[in-house]
SEVEXZA-974174 format. One record per atom (N, C-alpha, C): residue in one letter; atom name; x, y, z. Coordinates in steps of 0.2 Angstrom, whole numbers. Atoms other than C-alpha are relative to their C-alpha. Layout:
// SEVEXZA-974174
R   aa   at       x       y       z
R    A   CA       X       Y       Z
...
//
This chain:
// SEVEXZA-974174
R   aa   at       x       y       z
R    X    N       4      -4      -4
R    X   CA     346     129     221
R    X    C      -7      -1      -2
R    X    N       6       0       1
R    X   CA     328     125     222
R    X    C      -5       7       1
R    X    N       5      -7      -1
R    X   CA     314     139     218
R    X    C      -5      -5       3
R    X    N       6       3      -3
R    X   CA     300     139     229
R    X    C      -7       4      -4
R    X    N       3      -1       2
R    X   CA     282     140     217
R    X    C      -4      -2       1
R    X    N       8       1      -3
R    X   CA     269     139     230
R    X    C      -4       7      -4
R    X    N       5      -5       3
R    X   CA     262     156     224
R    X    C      -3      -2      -8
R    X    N       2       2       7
R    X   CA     260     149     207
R    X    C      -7      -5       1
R    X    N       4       4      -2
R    X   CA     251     135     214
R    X    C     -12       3       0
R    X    N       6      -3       1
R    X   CA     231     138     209
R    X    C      -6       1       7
R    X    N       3       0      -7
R    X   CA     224     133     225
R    X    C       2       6       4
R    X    N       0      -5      -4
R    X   CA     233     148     231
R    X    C       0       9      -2
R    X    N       2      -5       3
R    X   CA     226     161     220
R    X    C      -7       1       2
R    X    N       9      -2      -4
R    X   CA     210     172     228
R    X    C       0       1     -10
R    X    N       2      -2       5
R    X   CA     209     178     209
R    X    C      -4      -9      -5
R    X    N       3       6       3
R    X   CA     204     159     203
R    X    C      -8       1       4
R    X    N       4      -1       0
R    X   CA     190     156     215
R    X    C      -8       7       1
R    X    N       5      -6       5
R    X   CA     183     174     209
R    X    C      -2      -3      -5
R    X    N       1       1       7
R    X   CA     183     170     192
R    X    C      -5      -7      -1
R    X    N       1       5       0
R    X   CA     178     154     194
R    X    C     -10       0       4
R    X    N       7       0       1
R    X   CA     161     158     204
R    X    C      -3       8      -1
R    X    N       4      -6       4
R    X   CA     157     175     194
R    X    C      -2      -4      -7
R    X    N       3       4       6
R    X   CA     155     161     180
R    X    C      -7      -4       1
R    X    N       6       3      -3
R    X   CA     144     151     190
R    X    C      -6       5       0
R    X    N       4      -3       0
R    X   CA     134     163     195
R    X    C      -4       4      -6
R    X    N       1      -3       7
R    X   CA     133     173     178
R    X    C      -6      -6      -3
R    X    N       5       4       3
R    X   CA     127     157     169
R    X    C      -6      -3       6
R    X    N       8       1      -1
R    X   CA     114     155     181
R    X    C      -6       2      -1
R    X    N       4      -4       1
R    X   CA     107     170     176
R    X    C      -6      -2      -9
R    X    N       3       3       6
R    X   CA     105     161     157
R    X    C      -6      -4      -1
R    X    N       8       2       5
R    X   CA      88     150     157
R    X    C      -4       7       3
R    X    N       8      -6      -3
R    X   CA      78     167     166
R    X    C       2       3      -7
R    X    N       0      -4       5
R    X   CA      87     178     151
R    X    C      -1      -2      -5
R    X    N       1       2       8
R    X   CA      87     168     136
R    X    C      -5       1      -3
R    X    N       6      -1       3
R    X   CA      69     168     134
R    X    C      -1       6      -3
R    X    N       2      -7       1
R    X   CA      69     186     134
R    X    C       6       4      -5
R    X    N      -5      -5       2
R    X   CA      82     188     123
R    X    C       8       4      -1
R    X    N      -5      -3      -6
R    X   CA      95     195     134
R    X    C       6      -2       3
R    X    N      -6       2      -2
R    X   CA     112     192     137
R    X    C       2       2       8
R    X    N       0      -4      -6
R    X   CA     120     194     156
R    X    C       3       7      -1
R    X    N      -4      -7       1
R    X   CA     130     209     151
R    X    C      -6       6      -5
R    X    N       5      -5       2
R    X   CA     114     217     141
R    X    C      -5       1       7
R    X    N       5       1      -7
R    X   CA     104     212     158
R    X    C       4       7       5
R    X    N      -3      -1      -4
R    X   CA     117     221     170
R    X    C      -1       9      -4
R    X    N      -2      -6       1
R    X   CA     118     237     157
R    X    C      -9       2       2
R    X    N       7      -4      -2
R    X   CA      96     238     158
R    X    C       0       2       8
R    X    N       0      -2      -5
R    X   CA      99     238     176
R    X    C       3       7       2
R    X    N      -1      -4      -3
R    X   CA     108     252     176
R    X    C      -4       4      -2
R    X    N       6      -4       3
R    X   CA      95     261     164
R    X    C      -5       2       4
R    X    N       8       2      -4
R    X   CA      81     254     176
R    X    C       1       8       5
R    X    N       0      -5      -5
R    X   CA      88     265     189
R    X    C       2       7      -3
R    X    N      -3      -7       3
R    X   CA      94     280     178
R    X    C       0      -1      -7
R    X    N       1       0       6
R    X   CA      88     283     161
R    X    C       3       5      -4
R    X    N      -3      -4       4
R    X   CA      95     293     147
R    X    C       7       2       5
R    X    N      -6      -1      -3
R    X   CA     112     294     153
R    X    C       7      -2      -5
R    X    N      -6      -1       5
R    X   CA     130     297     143
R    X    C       3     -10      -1
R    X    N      -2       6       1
R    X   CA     137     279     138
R    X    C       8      -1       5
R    X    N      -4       2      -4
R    X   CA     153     284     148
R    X    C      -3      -1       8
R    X    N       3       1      -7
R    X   CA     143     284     165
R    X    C      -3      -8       1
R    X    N       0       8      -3
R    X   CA     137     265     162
R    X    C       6      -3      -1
R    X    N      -6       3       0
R    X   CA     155     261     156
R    X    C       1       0       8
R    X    N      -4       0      -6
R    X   CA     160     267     173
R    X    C      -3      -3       7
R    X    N       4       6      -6
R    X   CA     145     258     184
R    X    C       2      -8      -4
R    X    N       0       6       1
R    X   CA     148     243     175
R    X    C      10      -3       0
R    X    N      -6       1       1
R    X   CA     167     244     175
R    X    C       0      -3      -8
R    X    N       1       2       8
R    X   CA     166     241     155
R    X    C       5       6      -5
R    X    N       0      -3       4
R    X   CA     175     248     142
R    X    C      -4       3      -4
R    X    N       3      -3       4
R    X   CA     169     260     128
R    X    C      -2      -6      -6
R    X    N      -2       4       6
R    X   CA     177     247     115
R    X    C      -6      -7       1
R    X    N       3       5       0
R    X   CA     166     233     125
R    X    C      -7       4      -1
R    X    N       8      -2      -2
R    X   CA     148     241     128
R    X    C      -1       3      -8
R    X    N       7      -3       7
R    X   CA     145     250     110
R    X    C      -2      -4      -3
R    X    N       2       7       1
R    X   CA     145     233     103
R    X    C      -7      -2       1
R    X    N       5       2      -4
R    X   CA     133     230     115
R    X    C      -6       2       0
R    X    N       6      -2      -2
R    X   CA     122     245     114
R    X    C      -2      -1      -6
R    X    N       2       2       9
R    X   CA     123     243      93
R    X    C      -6      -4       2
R    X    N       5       5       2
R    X   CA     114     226      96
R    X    C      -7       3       5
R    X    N       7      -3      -5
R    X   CA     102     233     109
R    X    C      -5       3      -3
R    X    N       6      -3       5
R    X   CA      95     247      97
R    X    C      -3      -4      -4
R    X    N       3       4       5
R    X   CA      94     235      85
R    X    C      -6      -4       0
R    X    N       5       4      -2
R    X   CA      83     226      95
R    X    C      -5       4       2
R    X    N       3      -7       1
R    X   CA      74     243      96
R    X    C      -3      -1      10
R    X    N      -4      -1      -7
R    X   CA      78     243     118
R    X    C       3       5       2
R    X    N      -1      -6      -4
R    X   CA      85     257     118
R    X    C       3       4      -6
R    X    N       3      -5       7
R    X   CA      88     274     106
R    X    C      10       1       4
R    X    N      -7      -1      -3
R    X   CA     109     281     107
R    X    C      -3       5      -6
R    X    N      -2      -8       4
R    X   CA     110     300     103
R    X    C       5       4       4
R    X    N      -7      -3       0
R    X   CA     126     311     102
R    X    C      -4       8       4
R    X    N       3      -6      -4
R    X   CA     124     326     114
R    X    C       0       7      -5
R    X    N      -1      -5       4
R    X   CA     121     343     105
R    X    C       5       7       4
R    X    N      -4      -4      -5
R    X   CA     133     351     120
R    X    C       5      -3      -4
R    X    N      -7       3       0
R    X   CA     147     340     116
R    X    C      -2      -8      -6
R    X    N       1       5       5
R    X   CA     147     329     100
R    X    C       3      -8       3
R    X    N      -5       9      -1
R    X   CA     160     315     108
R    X    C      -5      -3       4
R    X    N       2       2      -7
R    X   CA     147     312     123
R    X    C     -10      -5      -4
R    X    N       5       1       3
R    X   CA     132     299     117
R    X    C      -4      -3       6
R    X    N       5       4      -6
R    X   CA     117     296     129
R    X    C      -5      -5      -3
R    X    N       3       5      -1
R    X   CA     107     280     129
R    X    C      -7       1       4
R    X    N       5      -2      -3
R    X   CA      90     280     132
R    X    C      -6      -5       0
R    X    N       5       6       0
R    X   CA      76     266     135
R    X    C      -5       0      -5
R    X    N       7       0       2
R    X   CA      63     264     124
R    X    C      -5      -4       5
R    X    N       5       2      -5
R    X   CA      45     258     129
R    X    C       2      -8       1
R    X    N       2       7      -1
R    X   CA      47     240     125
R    X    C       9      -3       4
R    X    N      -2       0      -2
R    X   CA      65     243     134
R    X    C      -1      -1      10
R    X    N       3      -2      -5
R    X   CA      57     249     149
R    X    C      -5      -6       2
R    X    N       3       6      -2
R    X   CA      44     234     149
R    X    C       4      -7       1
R    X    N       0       5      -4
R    X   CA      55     223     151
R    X    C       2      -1       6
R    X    N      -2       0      -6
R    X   CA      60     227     168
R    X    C      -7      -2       4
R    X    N       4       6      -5
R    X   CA      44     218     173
R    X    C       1      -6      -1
R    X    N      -2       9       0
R    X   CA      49     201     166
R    X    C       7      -2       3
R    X    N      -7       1      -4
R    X   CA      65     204     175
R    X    C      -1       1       7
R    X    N       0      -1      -8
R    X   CA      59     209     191
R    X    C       0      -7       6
R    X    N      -1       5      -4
R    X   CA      58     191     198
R    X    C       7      -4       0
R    X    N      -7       2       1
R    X   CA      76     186     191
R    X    C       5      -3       8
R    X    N      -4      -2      -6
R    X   CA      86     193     207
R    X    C      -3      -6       5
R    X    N       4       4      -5
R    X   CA      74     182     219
R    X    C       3      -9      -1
R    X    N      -1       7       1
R    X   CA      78     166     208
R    X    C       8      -1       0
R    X    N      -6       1      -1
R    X   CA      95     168     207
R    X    C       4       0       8
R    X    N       1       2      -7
R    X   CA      95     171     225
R    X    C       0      -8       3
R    X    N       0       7      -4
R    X   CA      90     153     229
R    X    C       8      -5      -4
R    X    N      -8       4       2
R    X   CA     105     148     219
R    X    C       6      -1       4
R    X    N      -6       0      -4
R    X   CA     117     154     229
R    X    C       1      -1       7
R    X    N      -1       2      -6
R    X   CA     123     144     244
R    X    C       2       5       5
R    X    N      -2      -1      -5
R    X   CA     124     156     256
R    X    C      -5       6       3
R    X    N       5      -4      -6
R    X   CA     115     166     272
R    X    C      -2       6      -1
R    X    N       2      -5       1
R    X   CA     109     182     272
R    X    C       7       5       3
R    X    N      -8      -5      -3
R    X   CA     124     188     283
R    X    C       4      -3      -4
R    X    N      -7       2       3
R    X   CA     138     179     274
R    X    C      -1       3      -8
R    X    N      -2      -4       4
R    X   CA     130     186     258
R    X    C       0       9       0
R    X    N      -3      -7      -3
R    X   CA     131     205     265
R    X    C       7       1       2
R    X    N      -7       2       0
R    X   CA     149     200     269
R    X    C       4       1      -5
R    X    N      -4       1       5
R    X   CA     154     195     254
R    X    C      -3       9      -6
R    X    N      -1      -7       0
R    X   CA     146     211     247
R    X    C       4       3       0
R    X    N      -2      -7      -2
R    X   CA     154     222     254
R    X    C       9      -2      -1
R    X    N      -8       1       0
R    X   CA     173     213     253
R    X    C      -1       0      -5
R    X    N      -3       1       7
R    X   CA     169     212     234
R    X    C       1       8      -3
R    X    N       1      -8       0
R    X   CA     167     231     234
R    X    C       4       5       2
R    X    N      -6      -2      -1
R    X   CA     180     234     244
R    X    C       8      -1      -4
R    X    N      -7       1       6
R    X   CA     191     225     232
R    X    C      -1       5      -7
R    X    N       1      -6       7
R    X   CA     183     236     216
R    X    C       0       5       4
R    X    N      -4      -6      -2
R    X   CA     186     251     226
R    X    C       7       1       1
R    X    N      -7       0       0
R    X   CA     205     248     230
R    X    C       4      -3      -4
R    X    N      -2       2       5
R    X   CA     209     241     213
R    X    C       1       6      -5
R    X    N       0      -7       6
R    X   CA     216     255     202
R    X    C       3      -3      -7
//
């Protein structure tokens, strides 16, 4: 009896060509951040700072889809880089909020061109990137 192991077949995996251009793209973002330092996943956490500062570390775990176990790692190295300050709530000990310093906060002026240059990167229109959007949002929306 022959098995049929088309679904195995990579070509018919939507989860490859994800993975495969969240790589690309990611490493496109490496010569803008390198200079400055800056890892994508430290860039992706300032972003949410940029827009909201001082805020619990569970609330960027859950914008960034990240684990506790990945991101403290992460904000360790940050303060170290003295980027941003982590203090334990006096309401609730278990809850630690992160919080920008100044020289965290400046650099969201040498990032502010980032987005623009990555932009020309990517092969596609202004409709089909609105598109793609919104179906990768709807797949992290109905992914439990």
């Amino acid at each position: 009896m022959s098995e049929n192991y088309d679904c195995l077949r990579l070509e018919n995996q939507l989860c490859f060509p994800l993975y495969a251009a969240a790589r690309k793209i990611t490493s496109a973002y490496t010569p803008y951040l390198k200079p400055l330092g800056i890892t994508y996943t430290q860039y992706i956490v300032f972003m949410v700072l940029w827009e909201k500062d001082d805020i619990p570390v569970g609330e960027i775990c859950q914008k960034l889809c990240l684990d506790s176990g990945t991101l403290t790692p992460l904000l360790k190295k940050m303060e170290e880089k003295g980027w941003i300050t982590r203090t334990r709530s006096v309401k609730d000990e278990r809850s630690v909020f992160v919080r920008l310093t100044e020289k965290g906060s400046e650099l969201k002026k040498e990032c502010g061109k980032i987005p623009a240059k990555i932009g020309q990167c990517v092969p596609l229109g202004e409709k089909d990137a609105a598109e793609l959007y919104r179906i990768l949002y709807q797949i992290l929306g109905g992914m439990k």
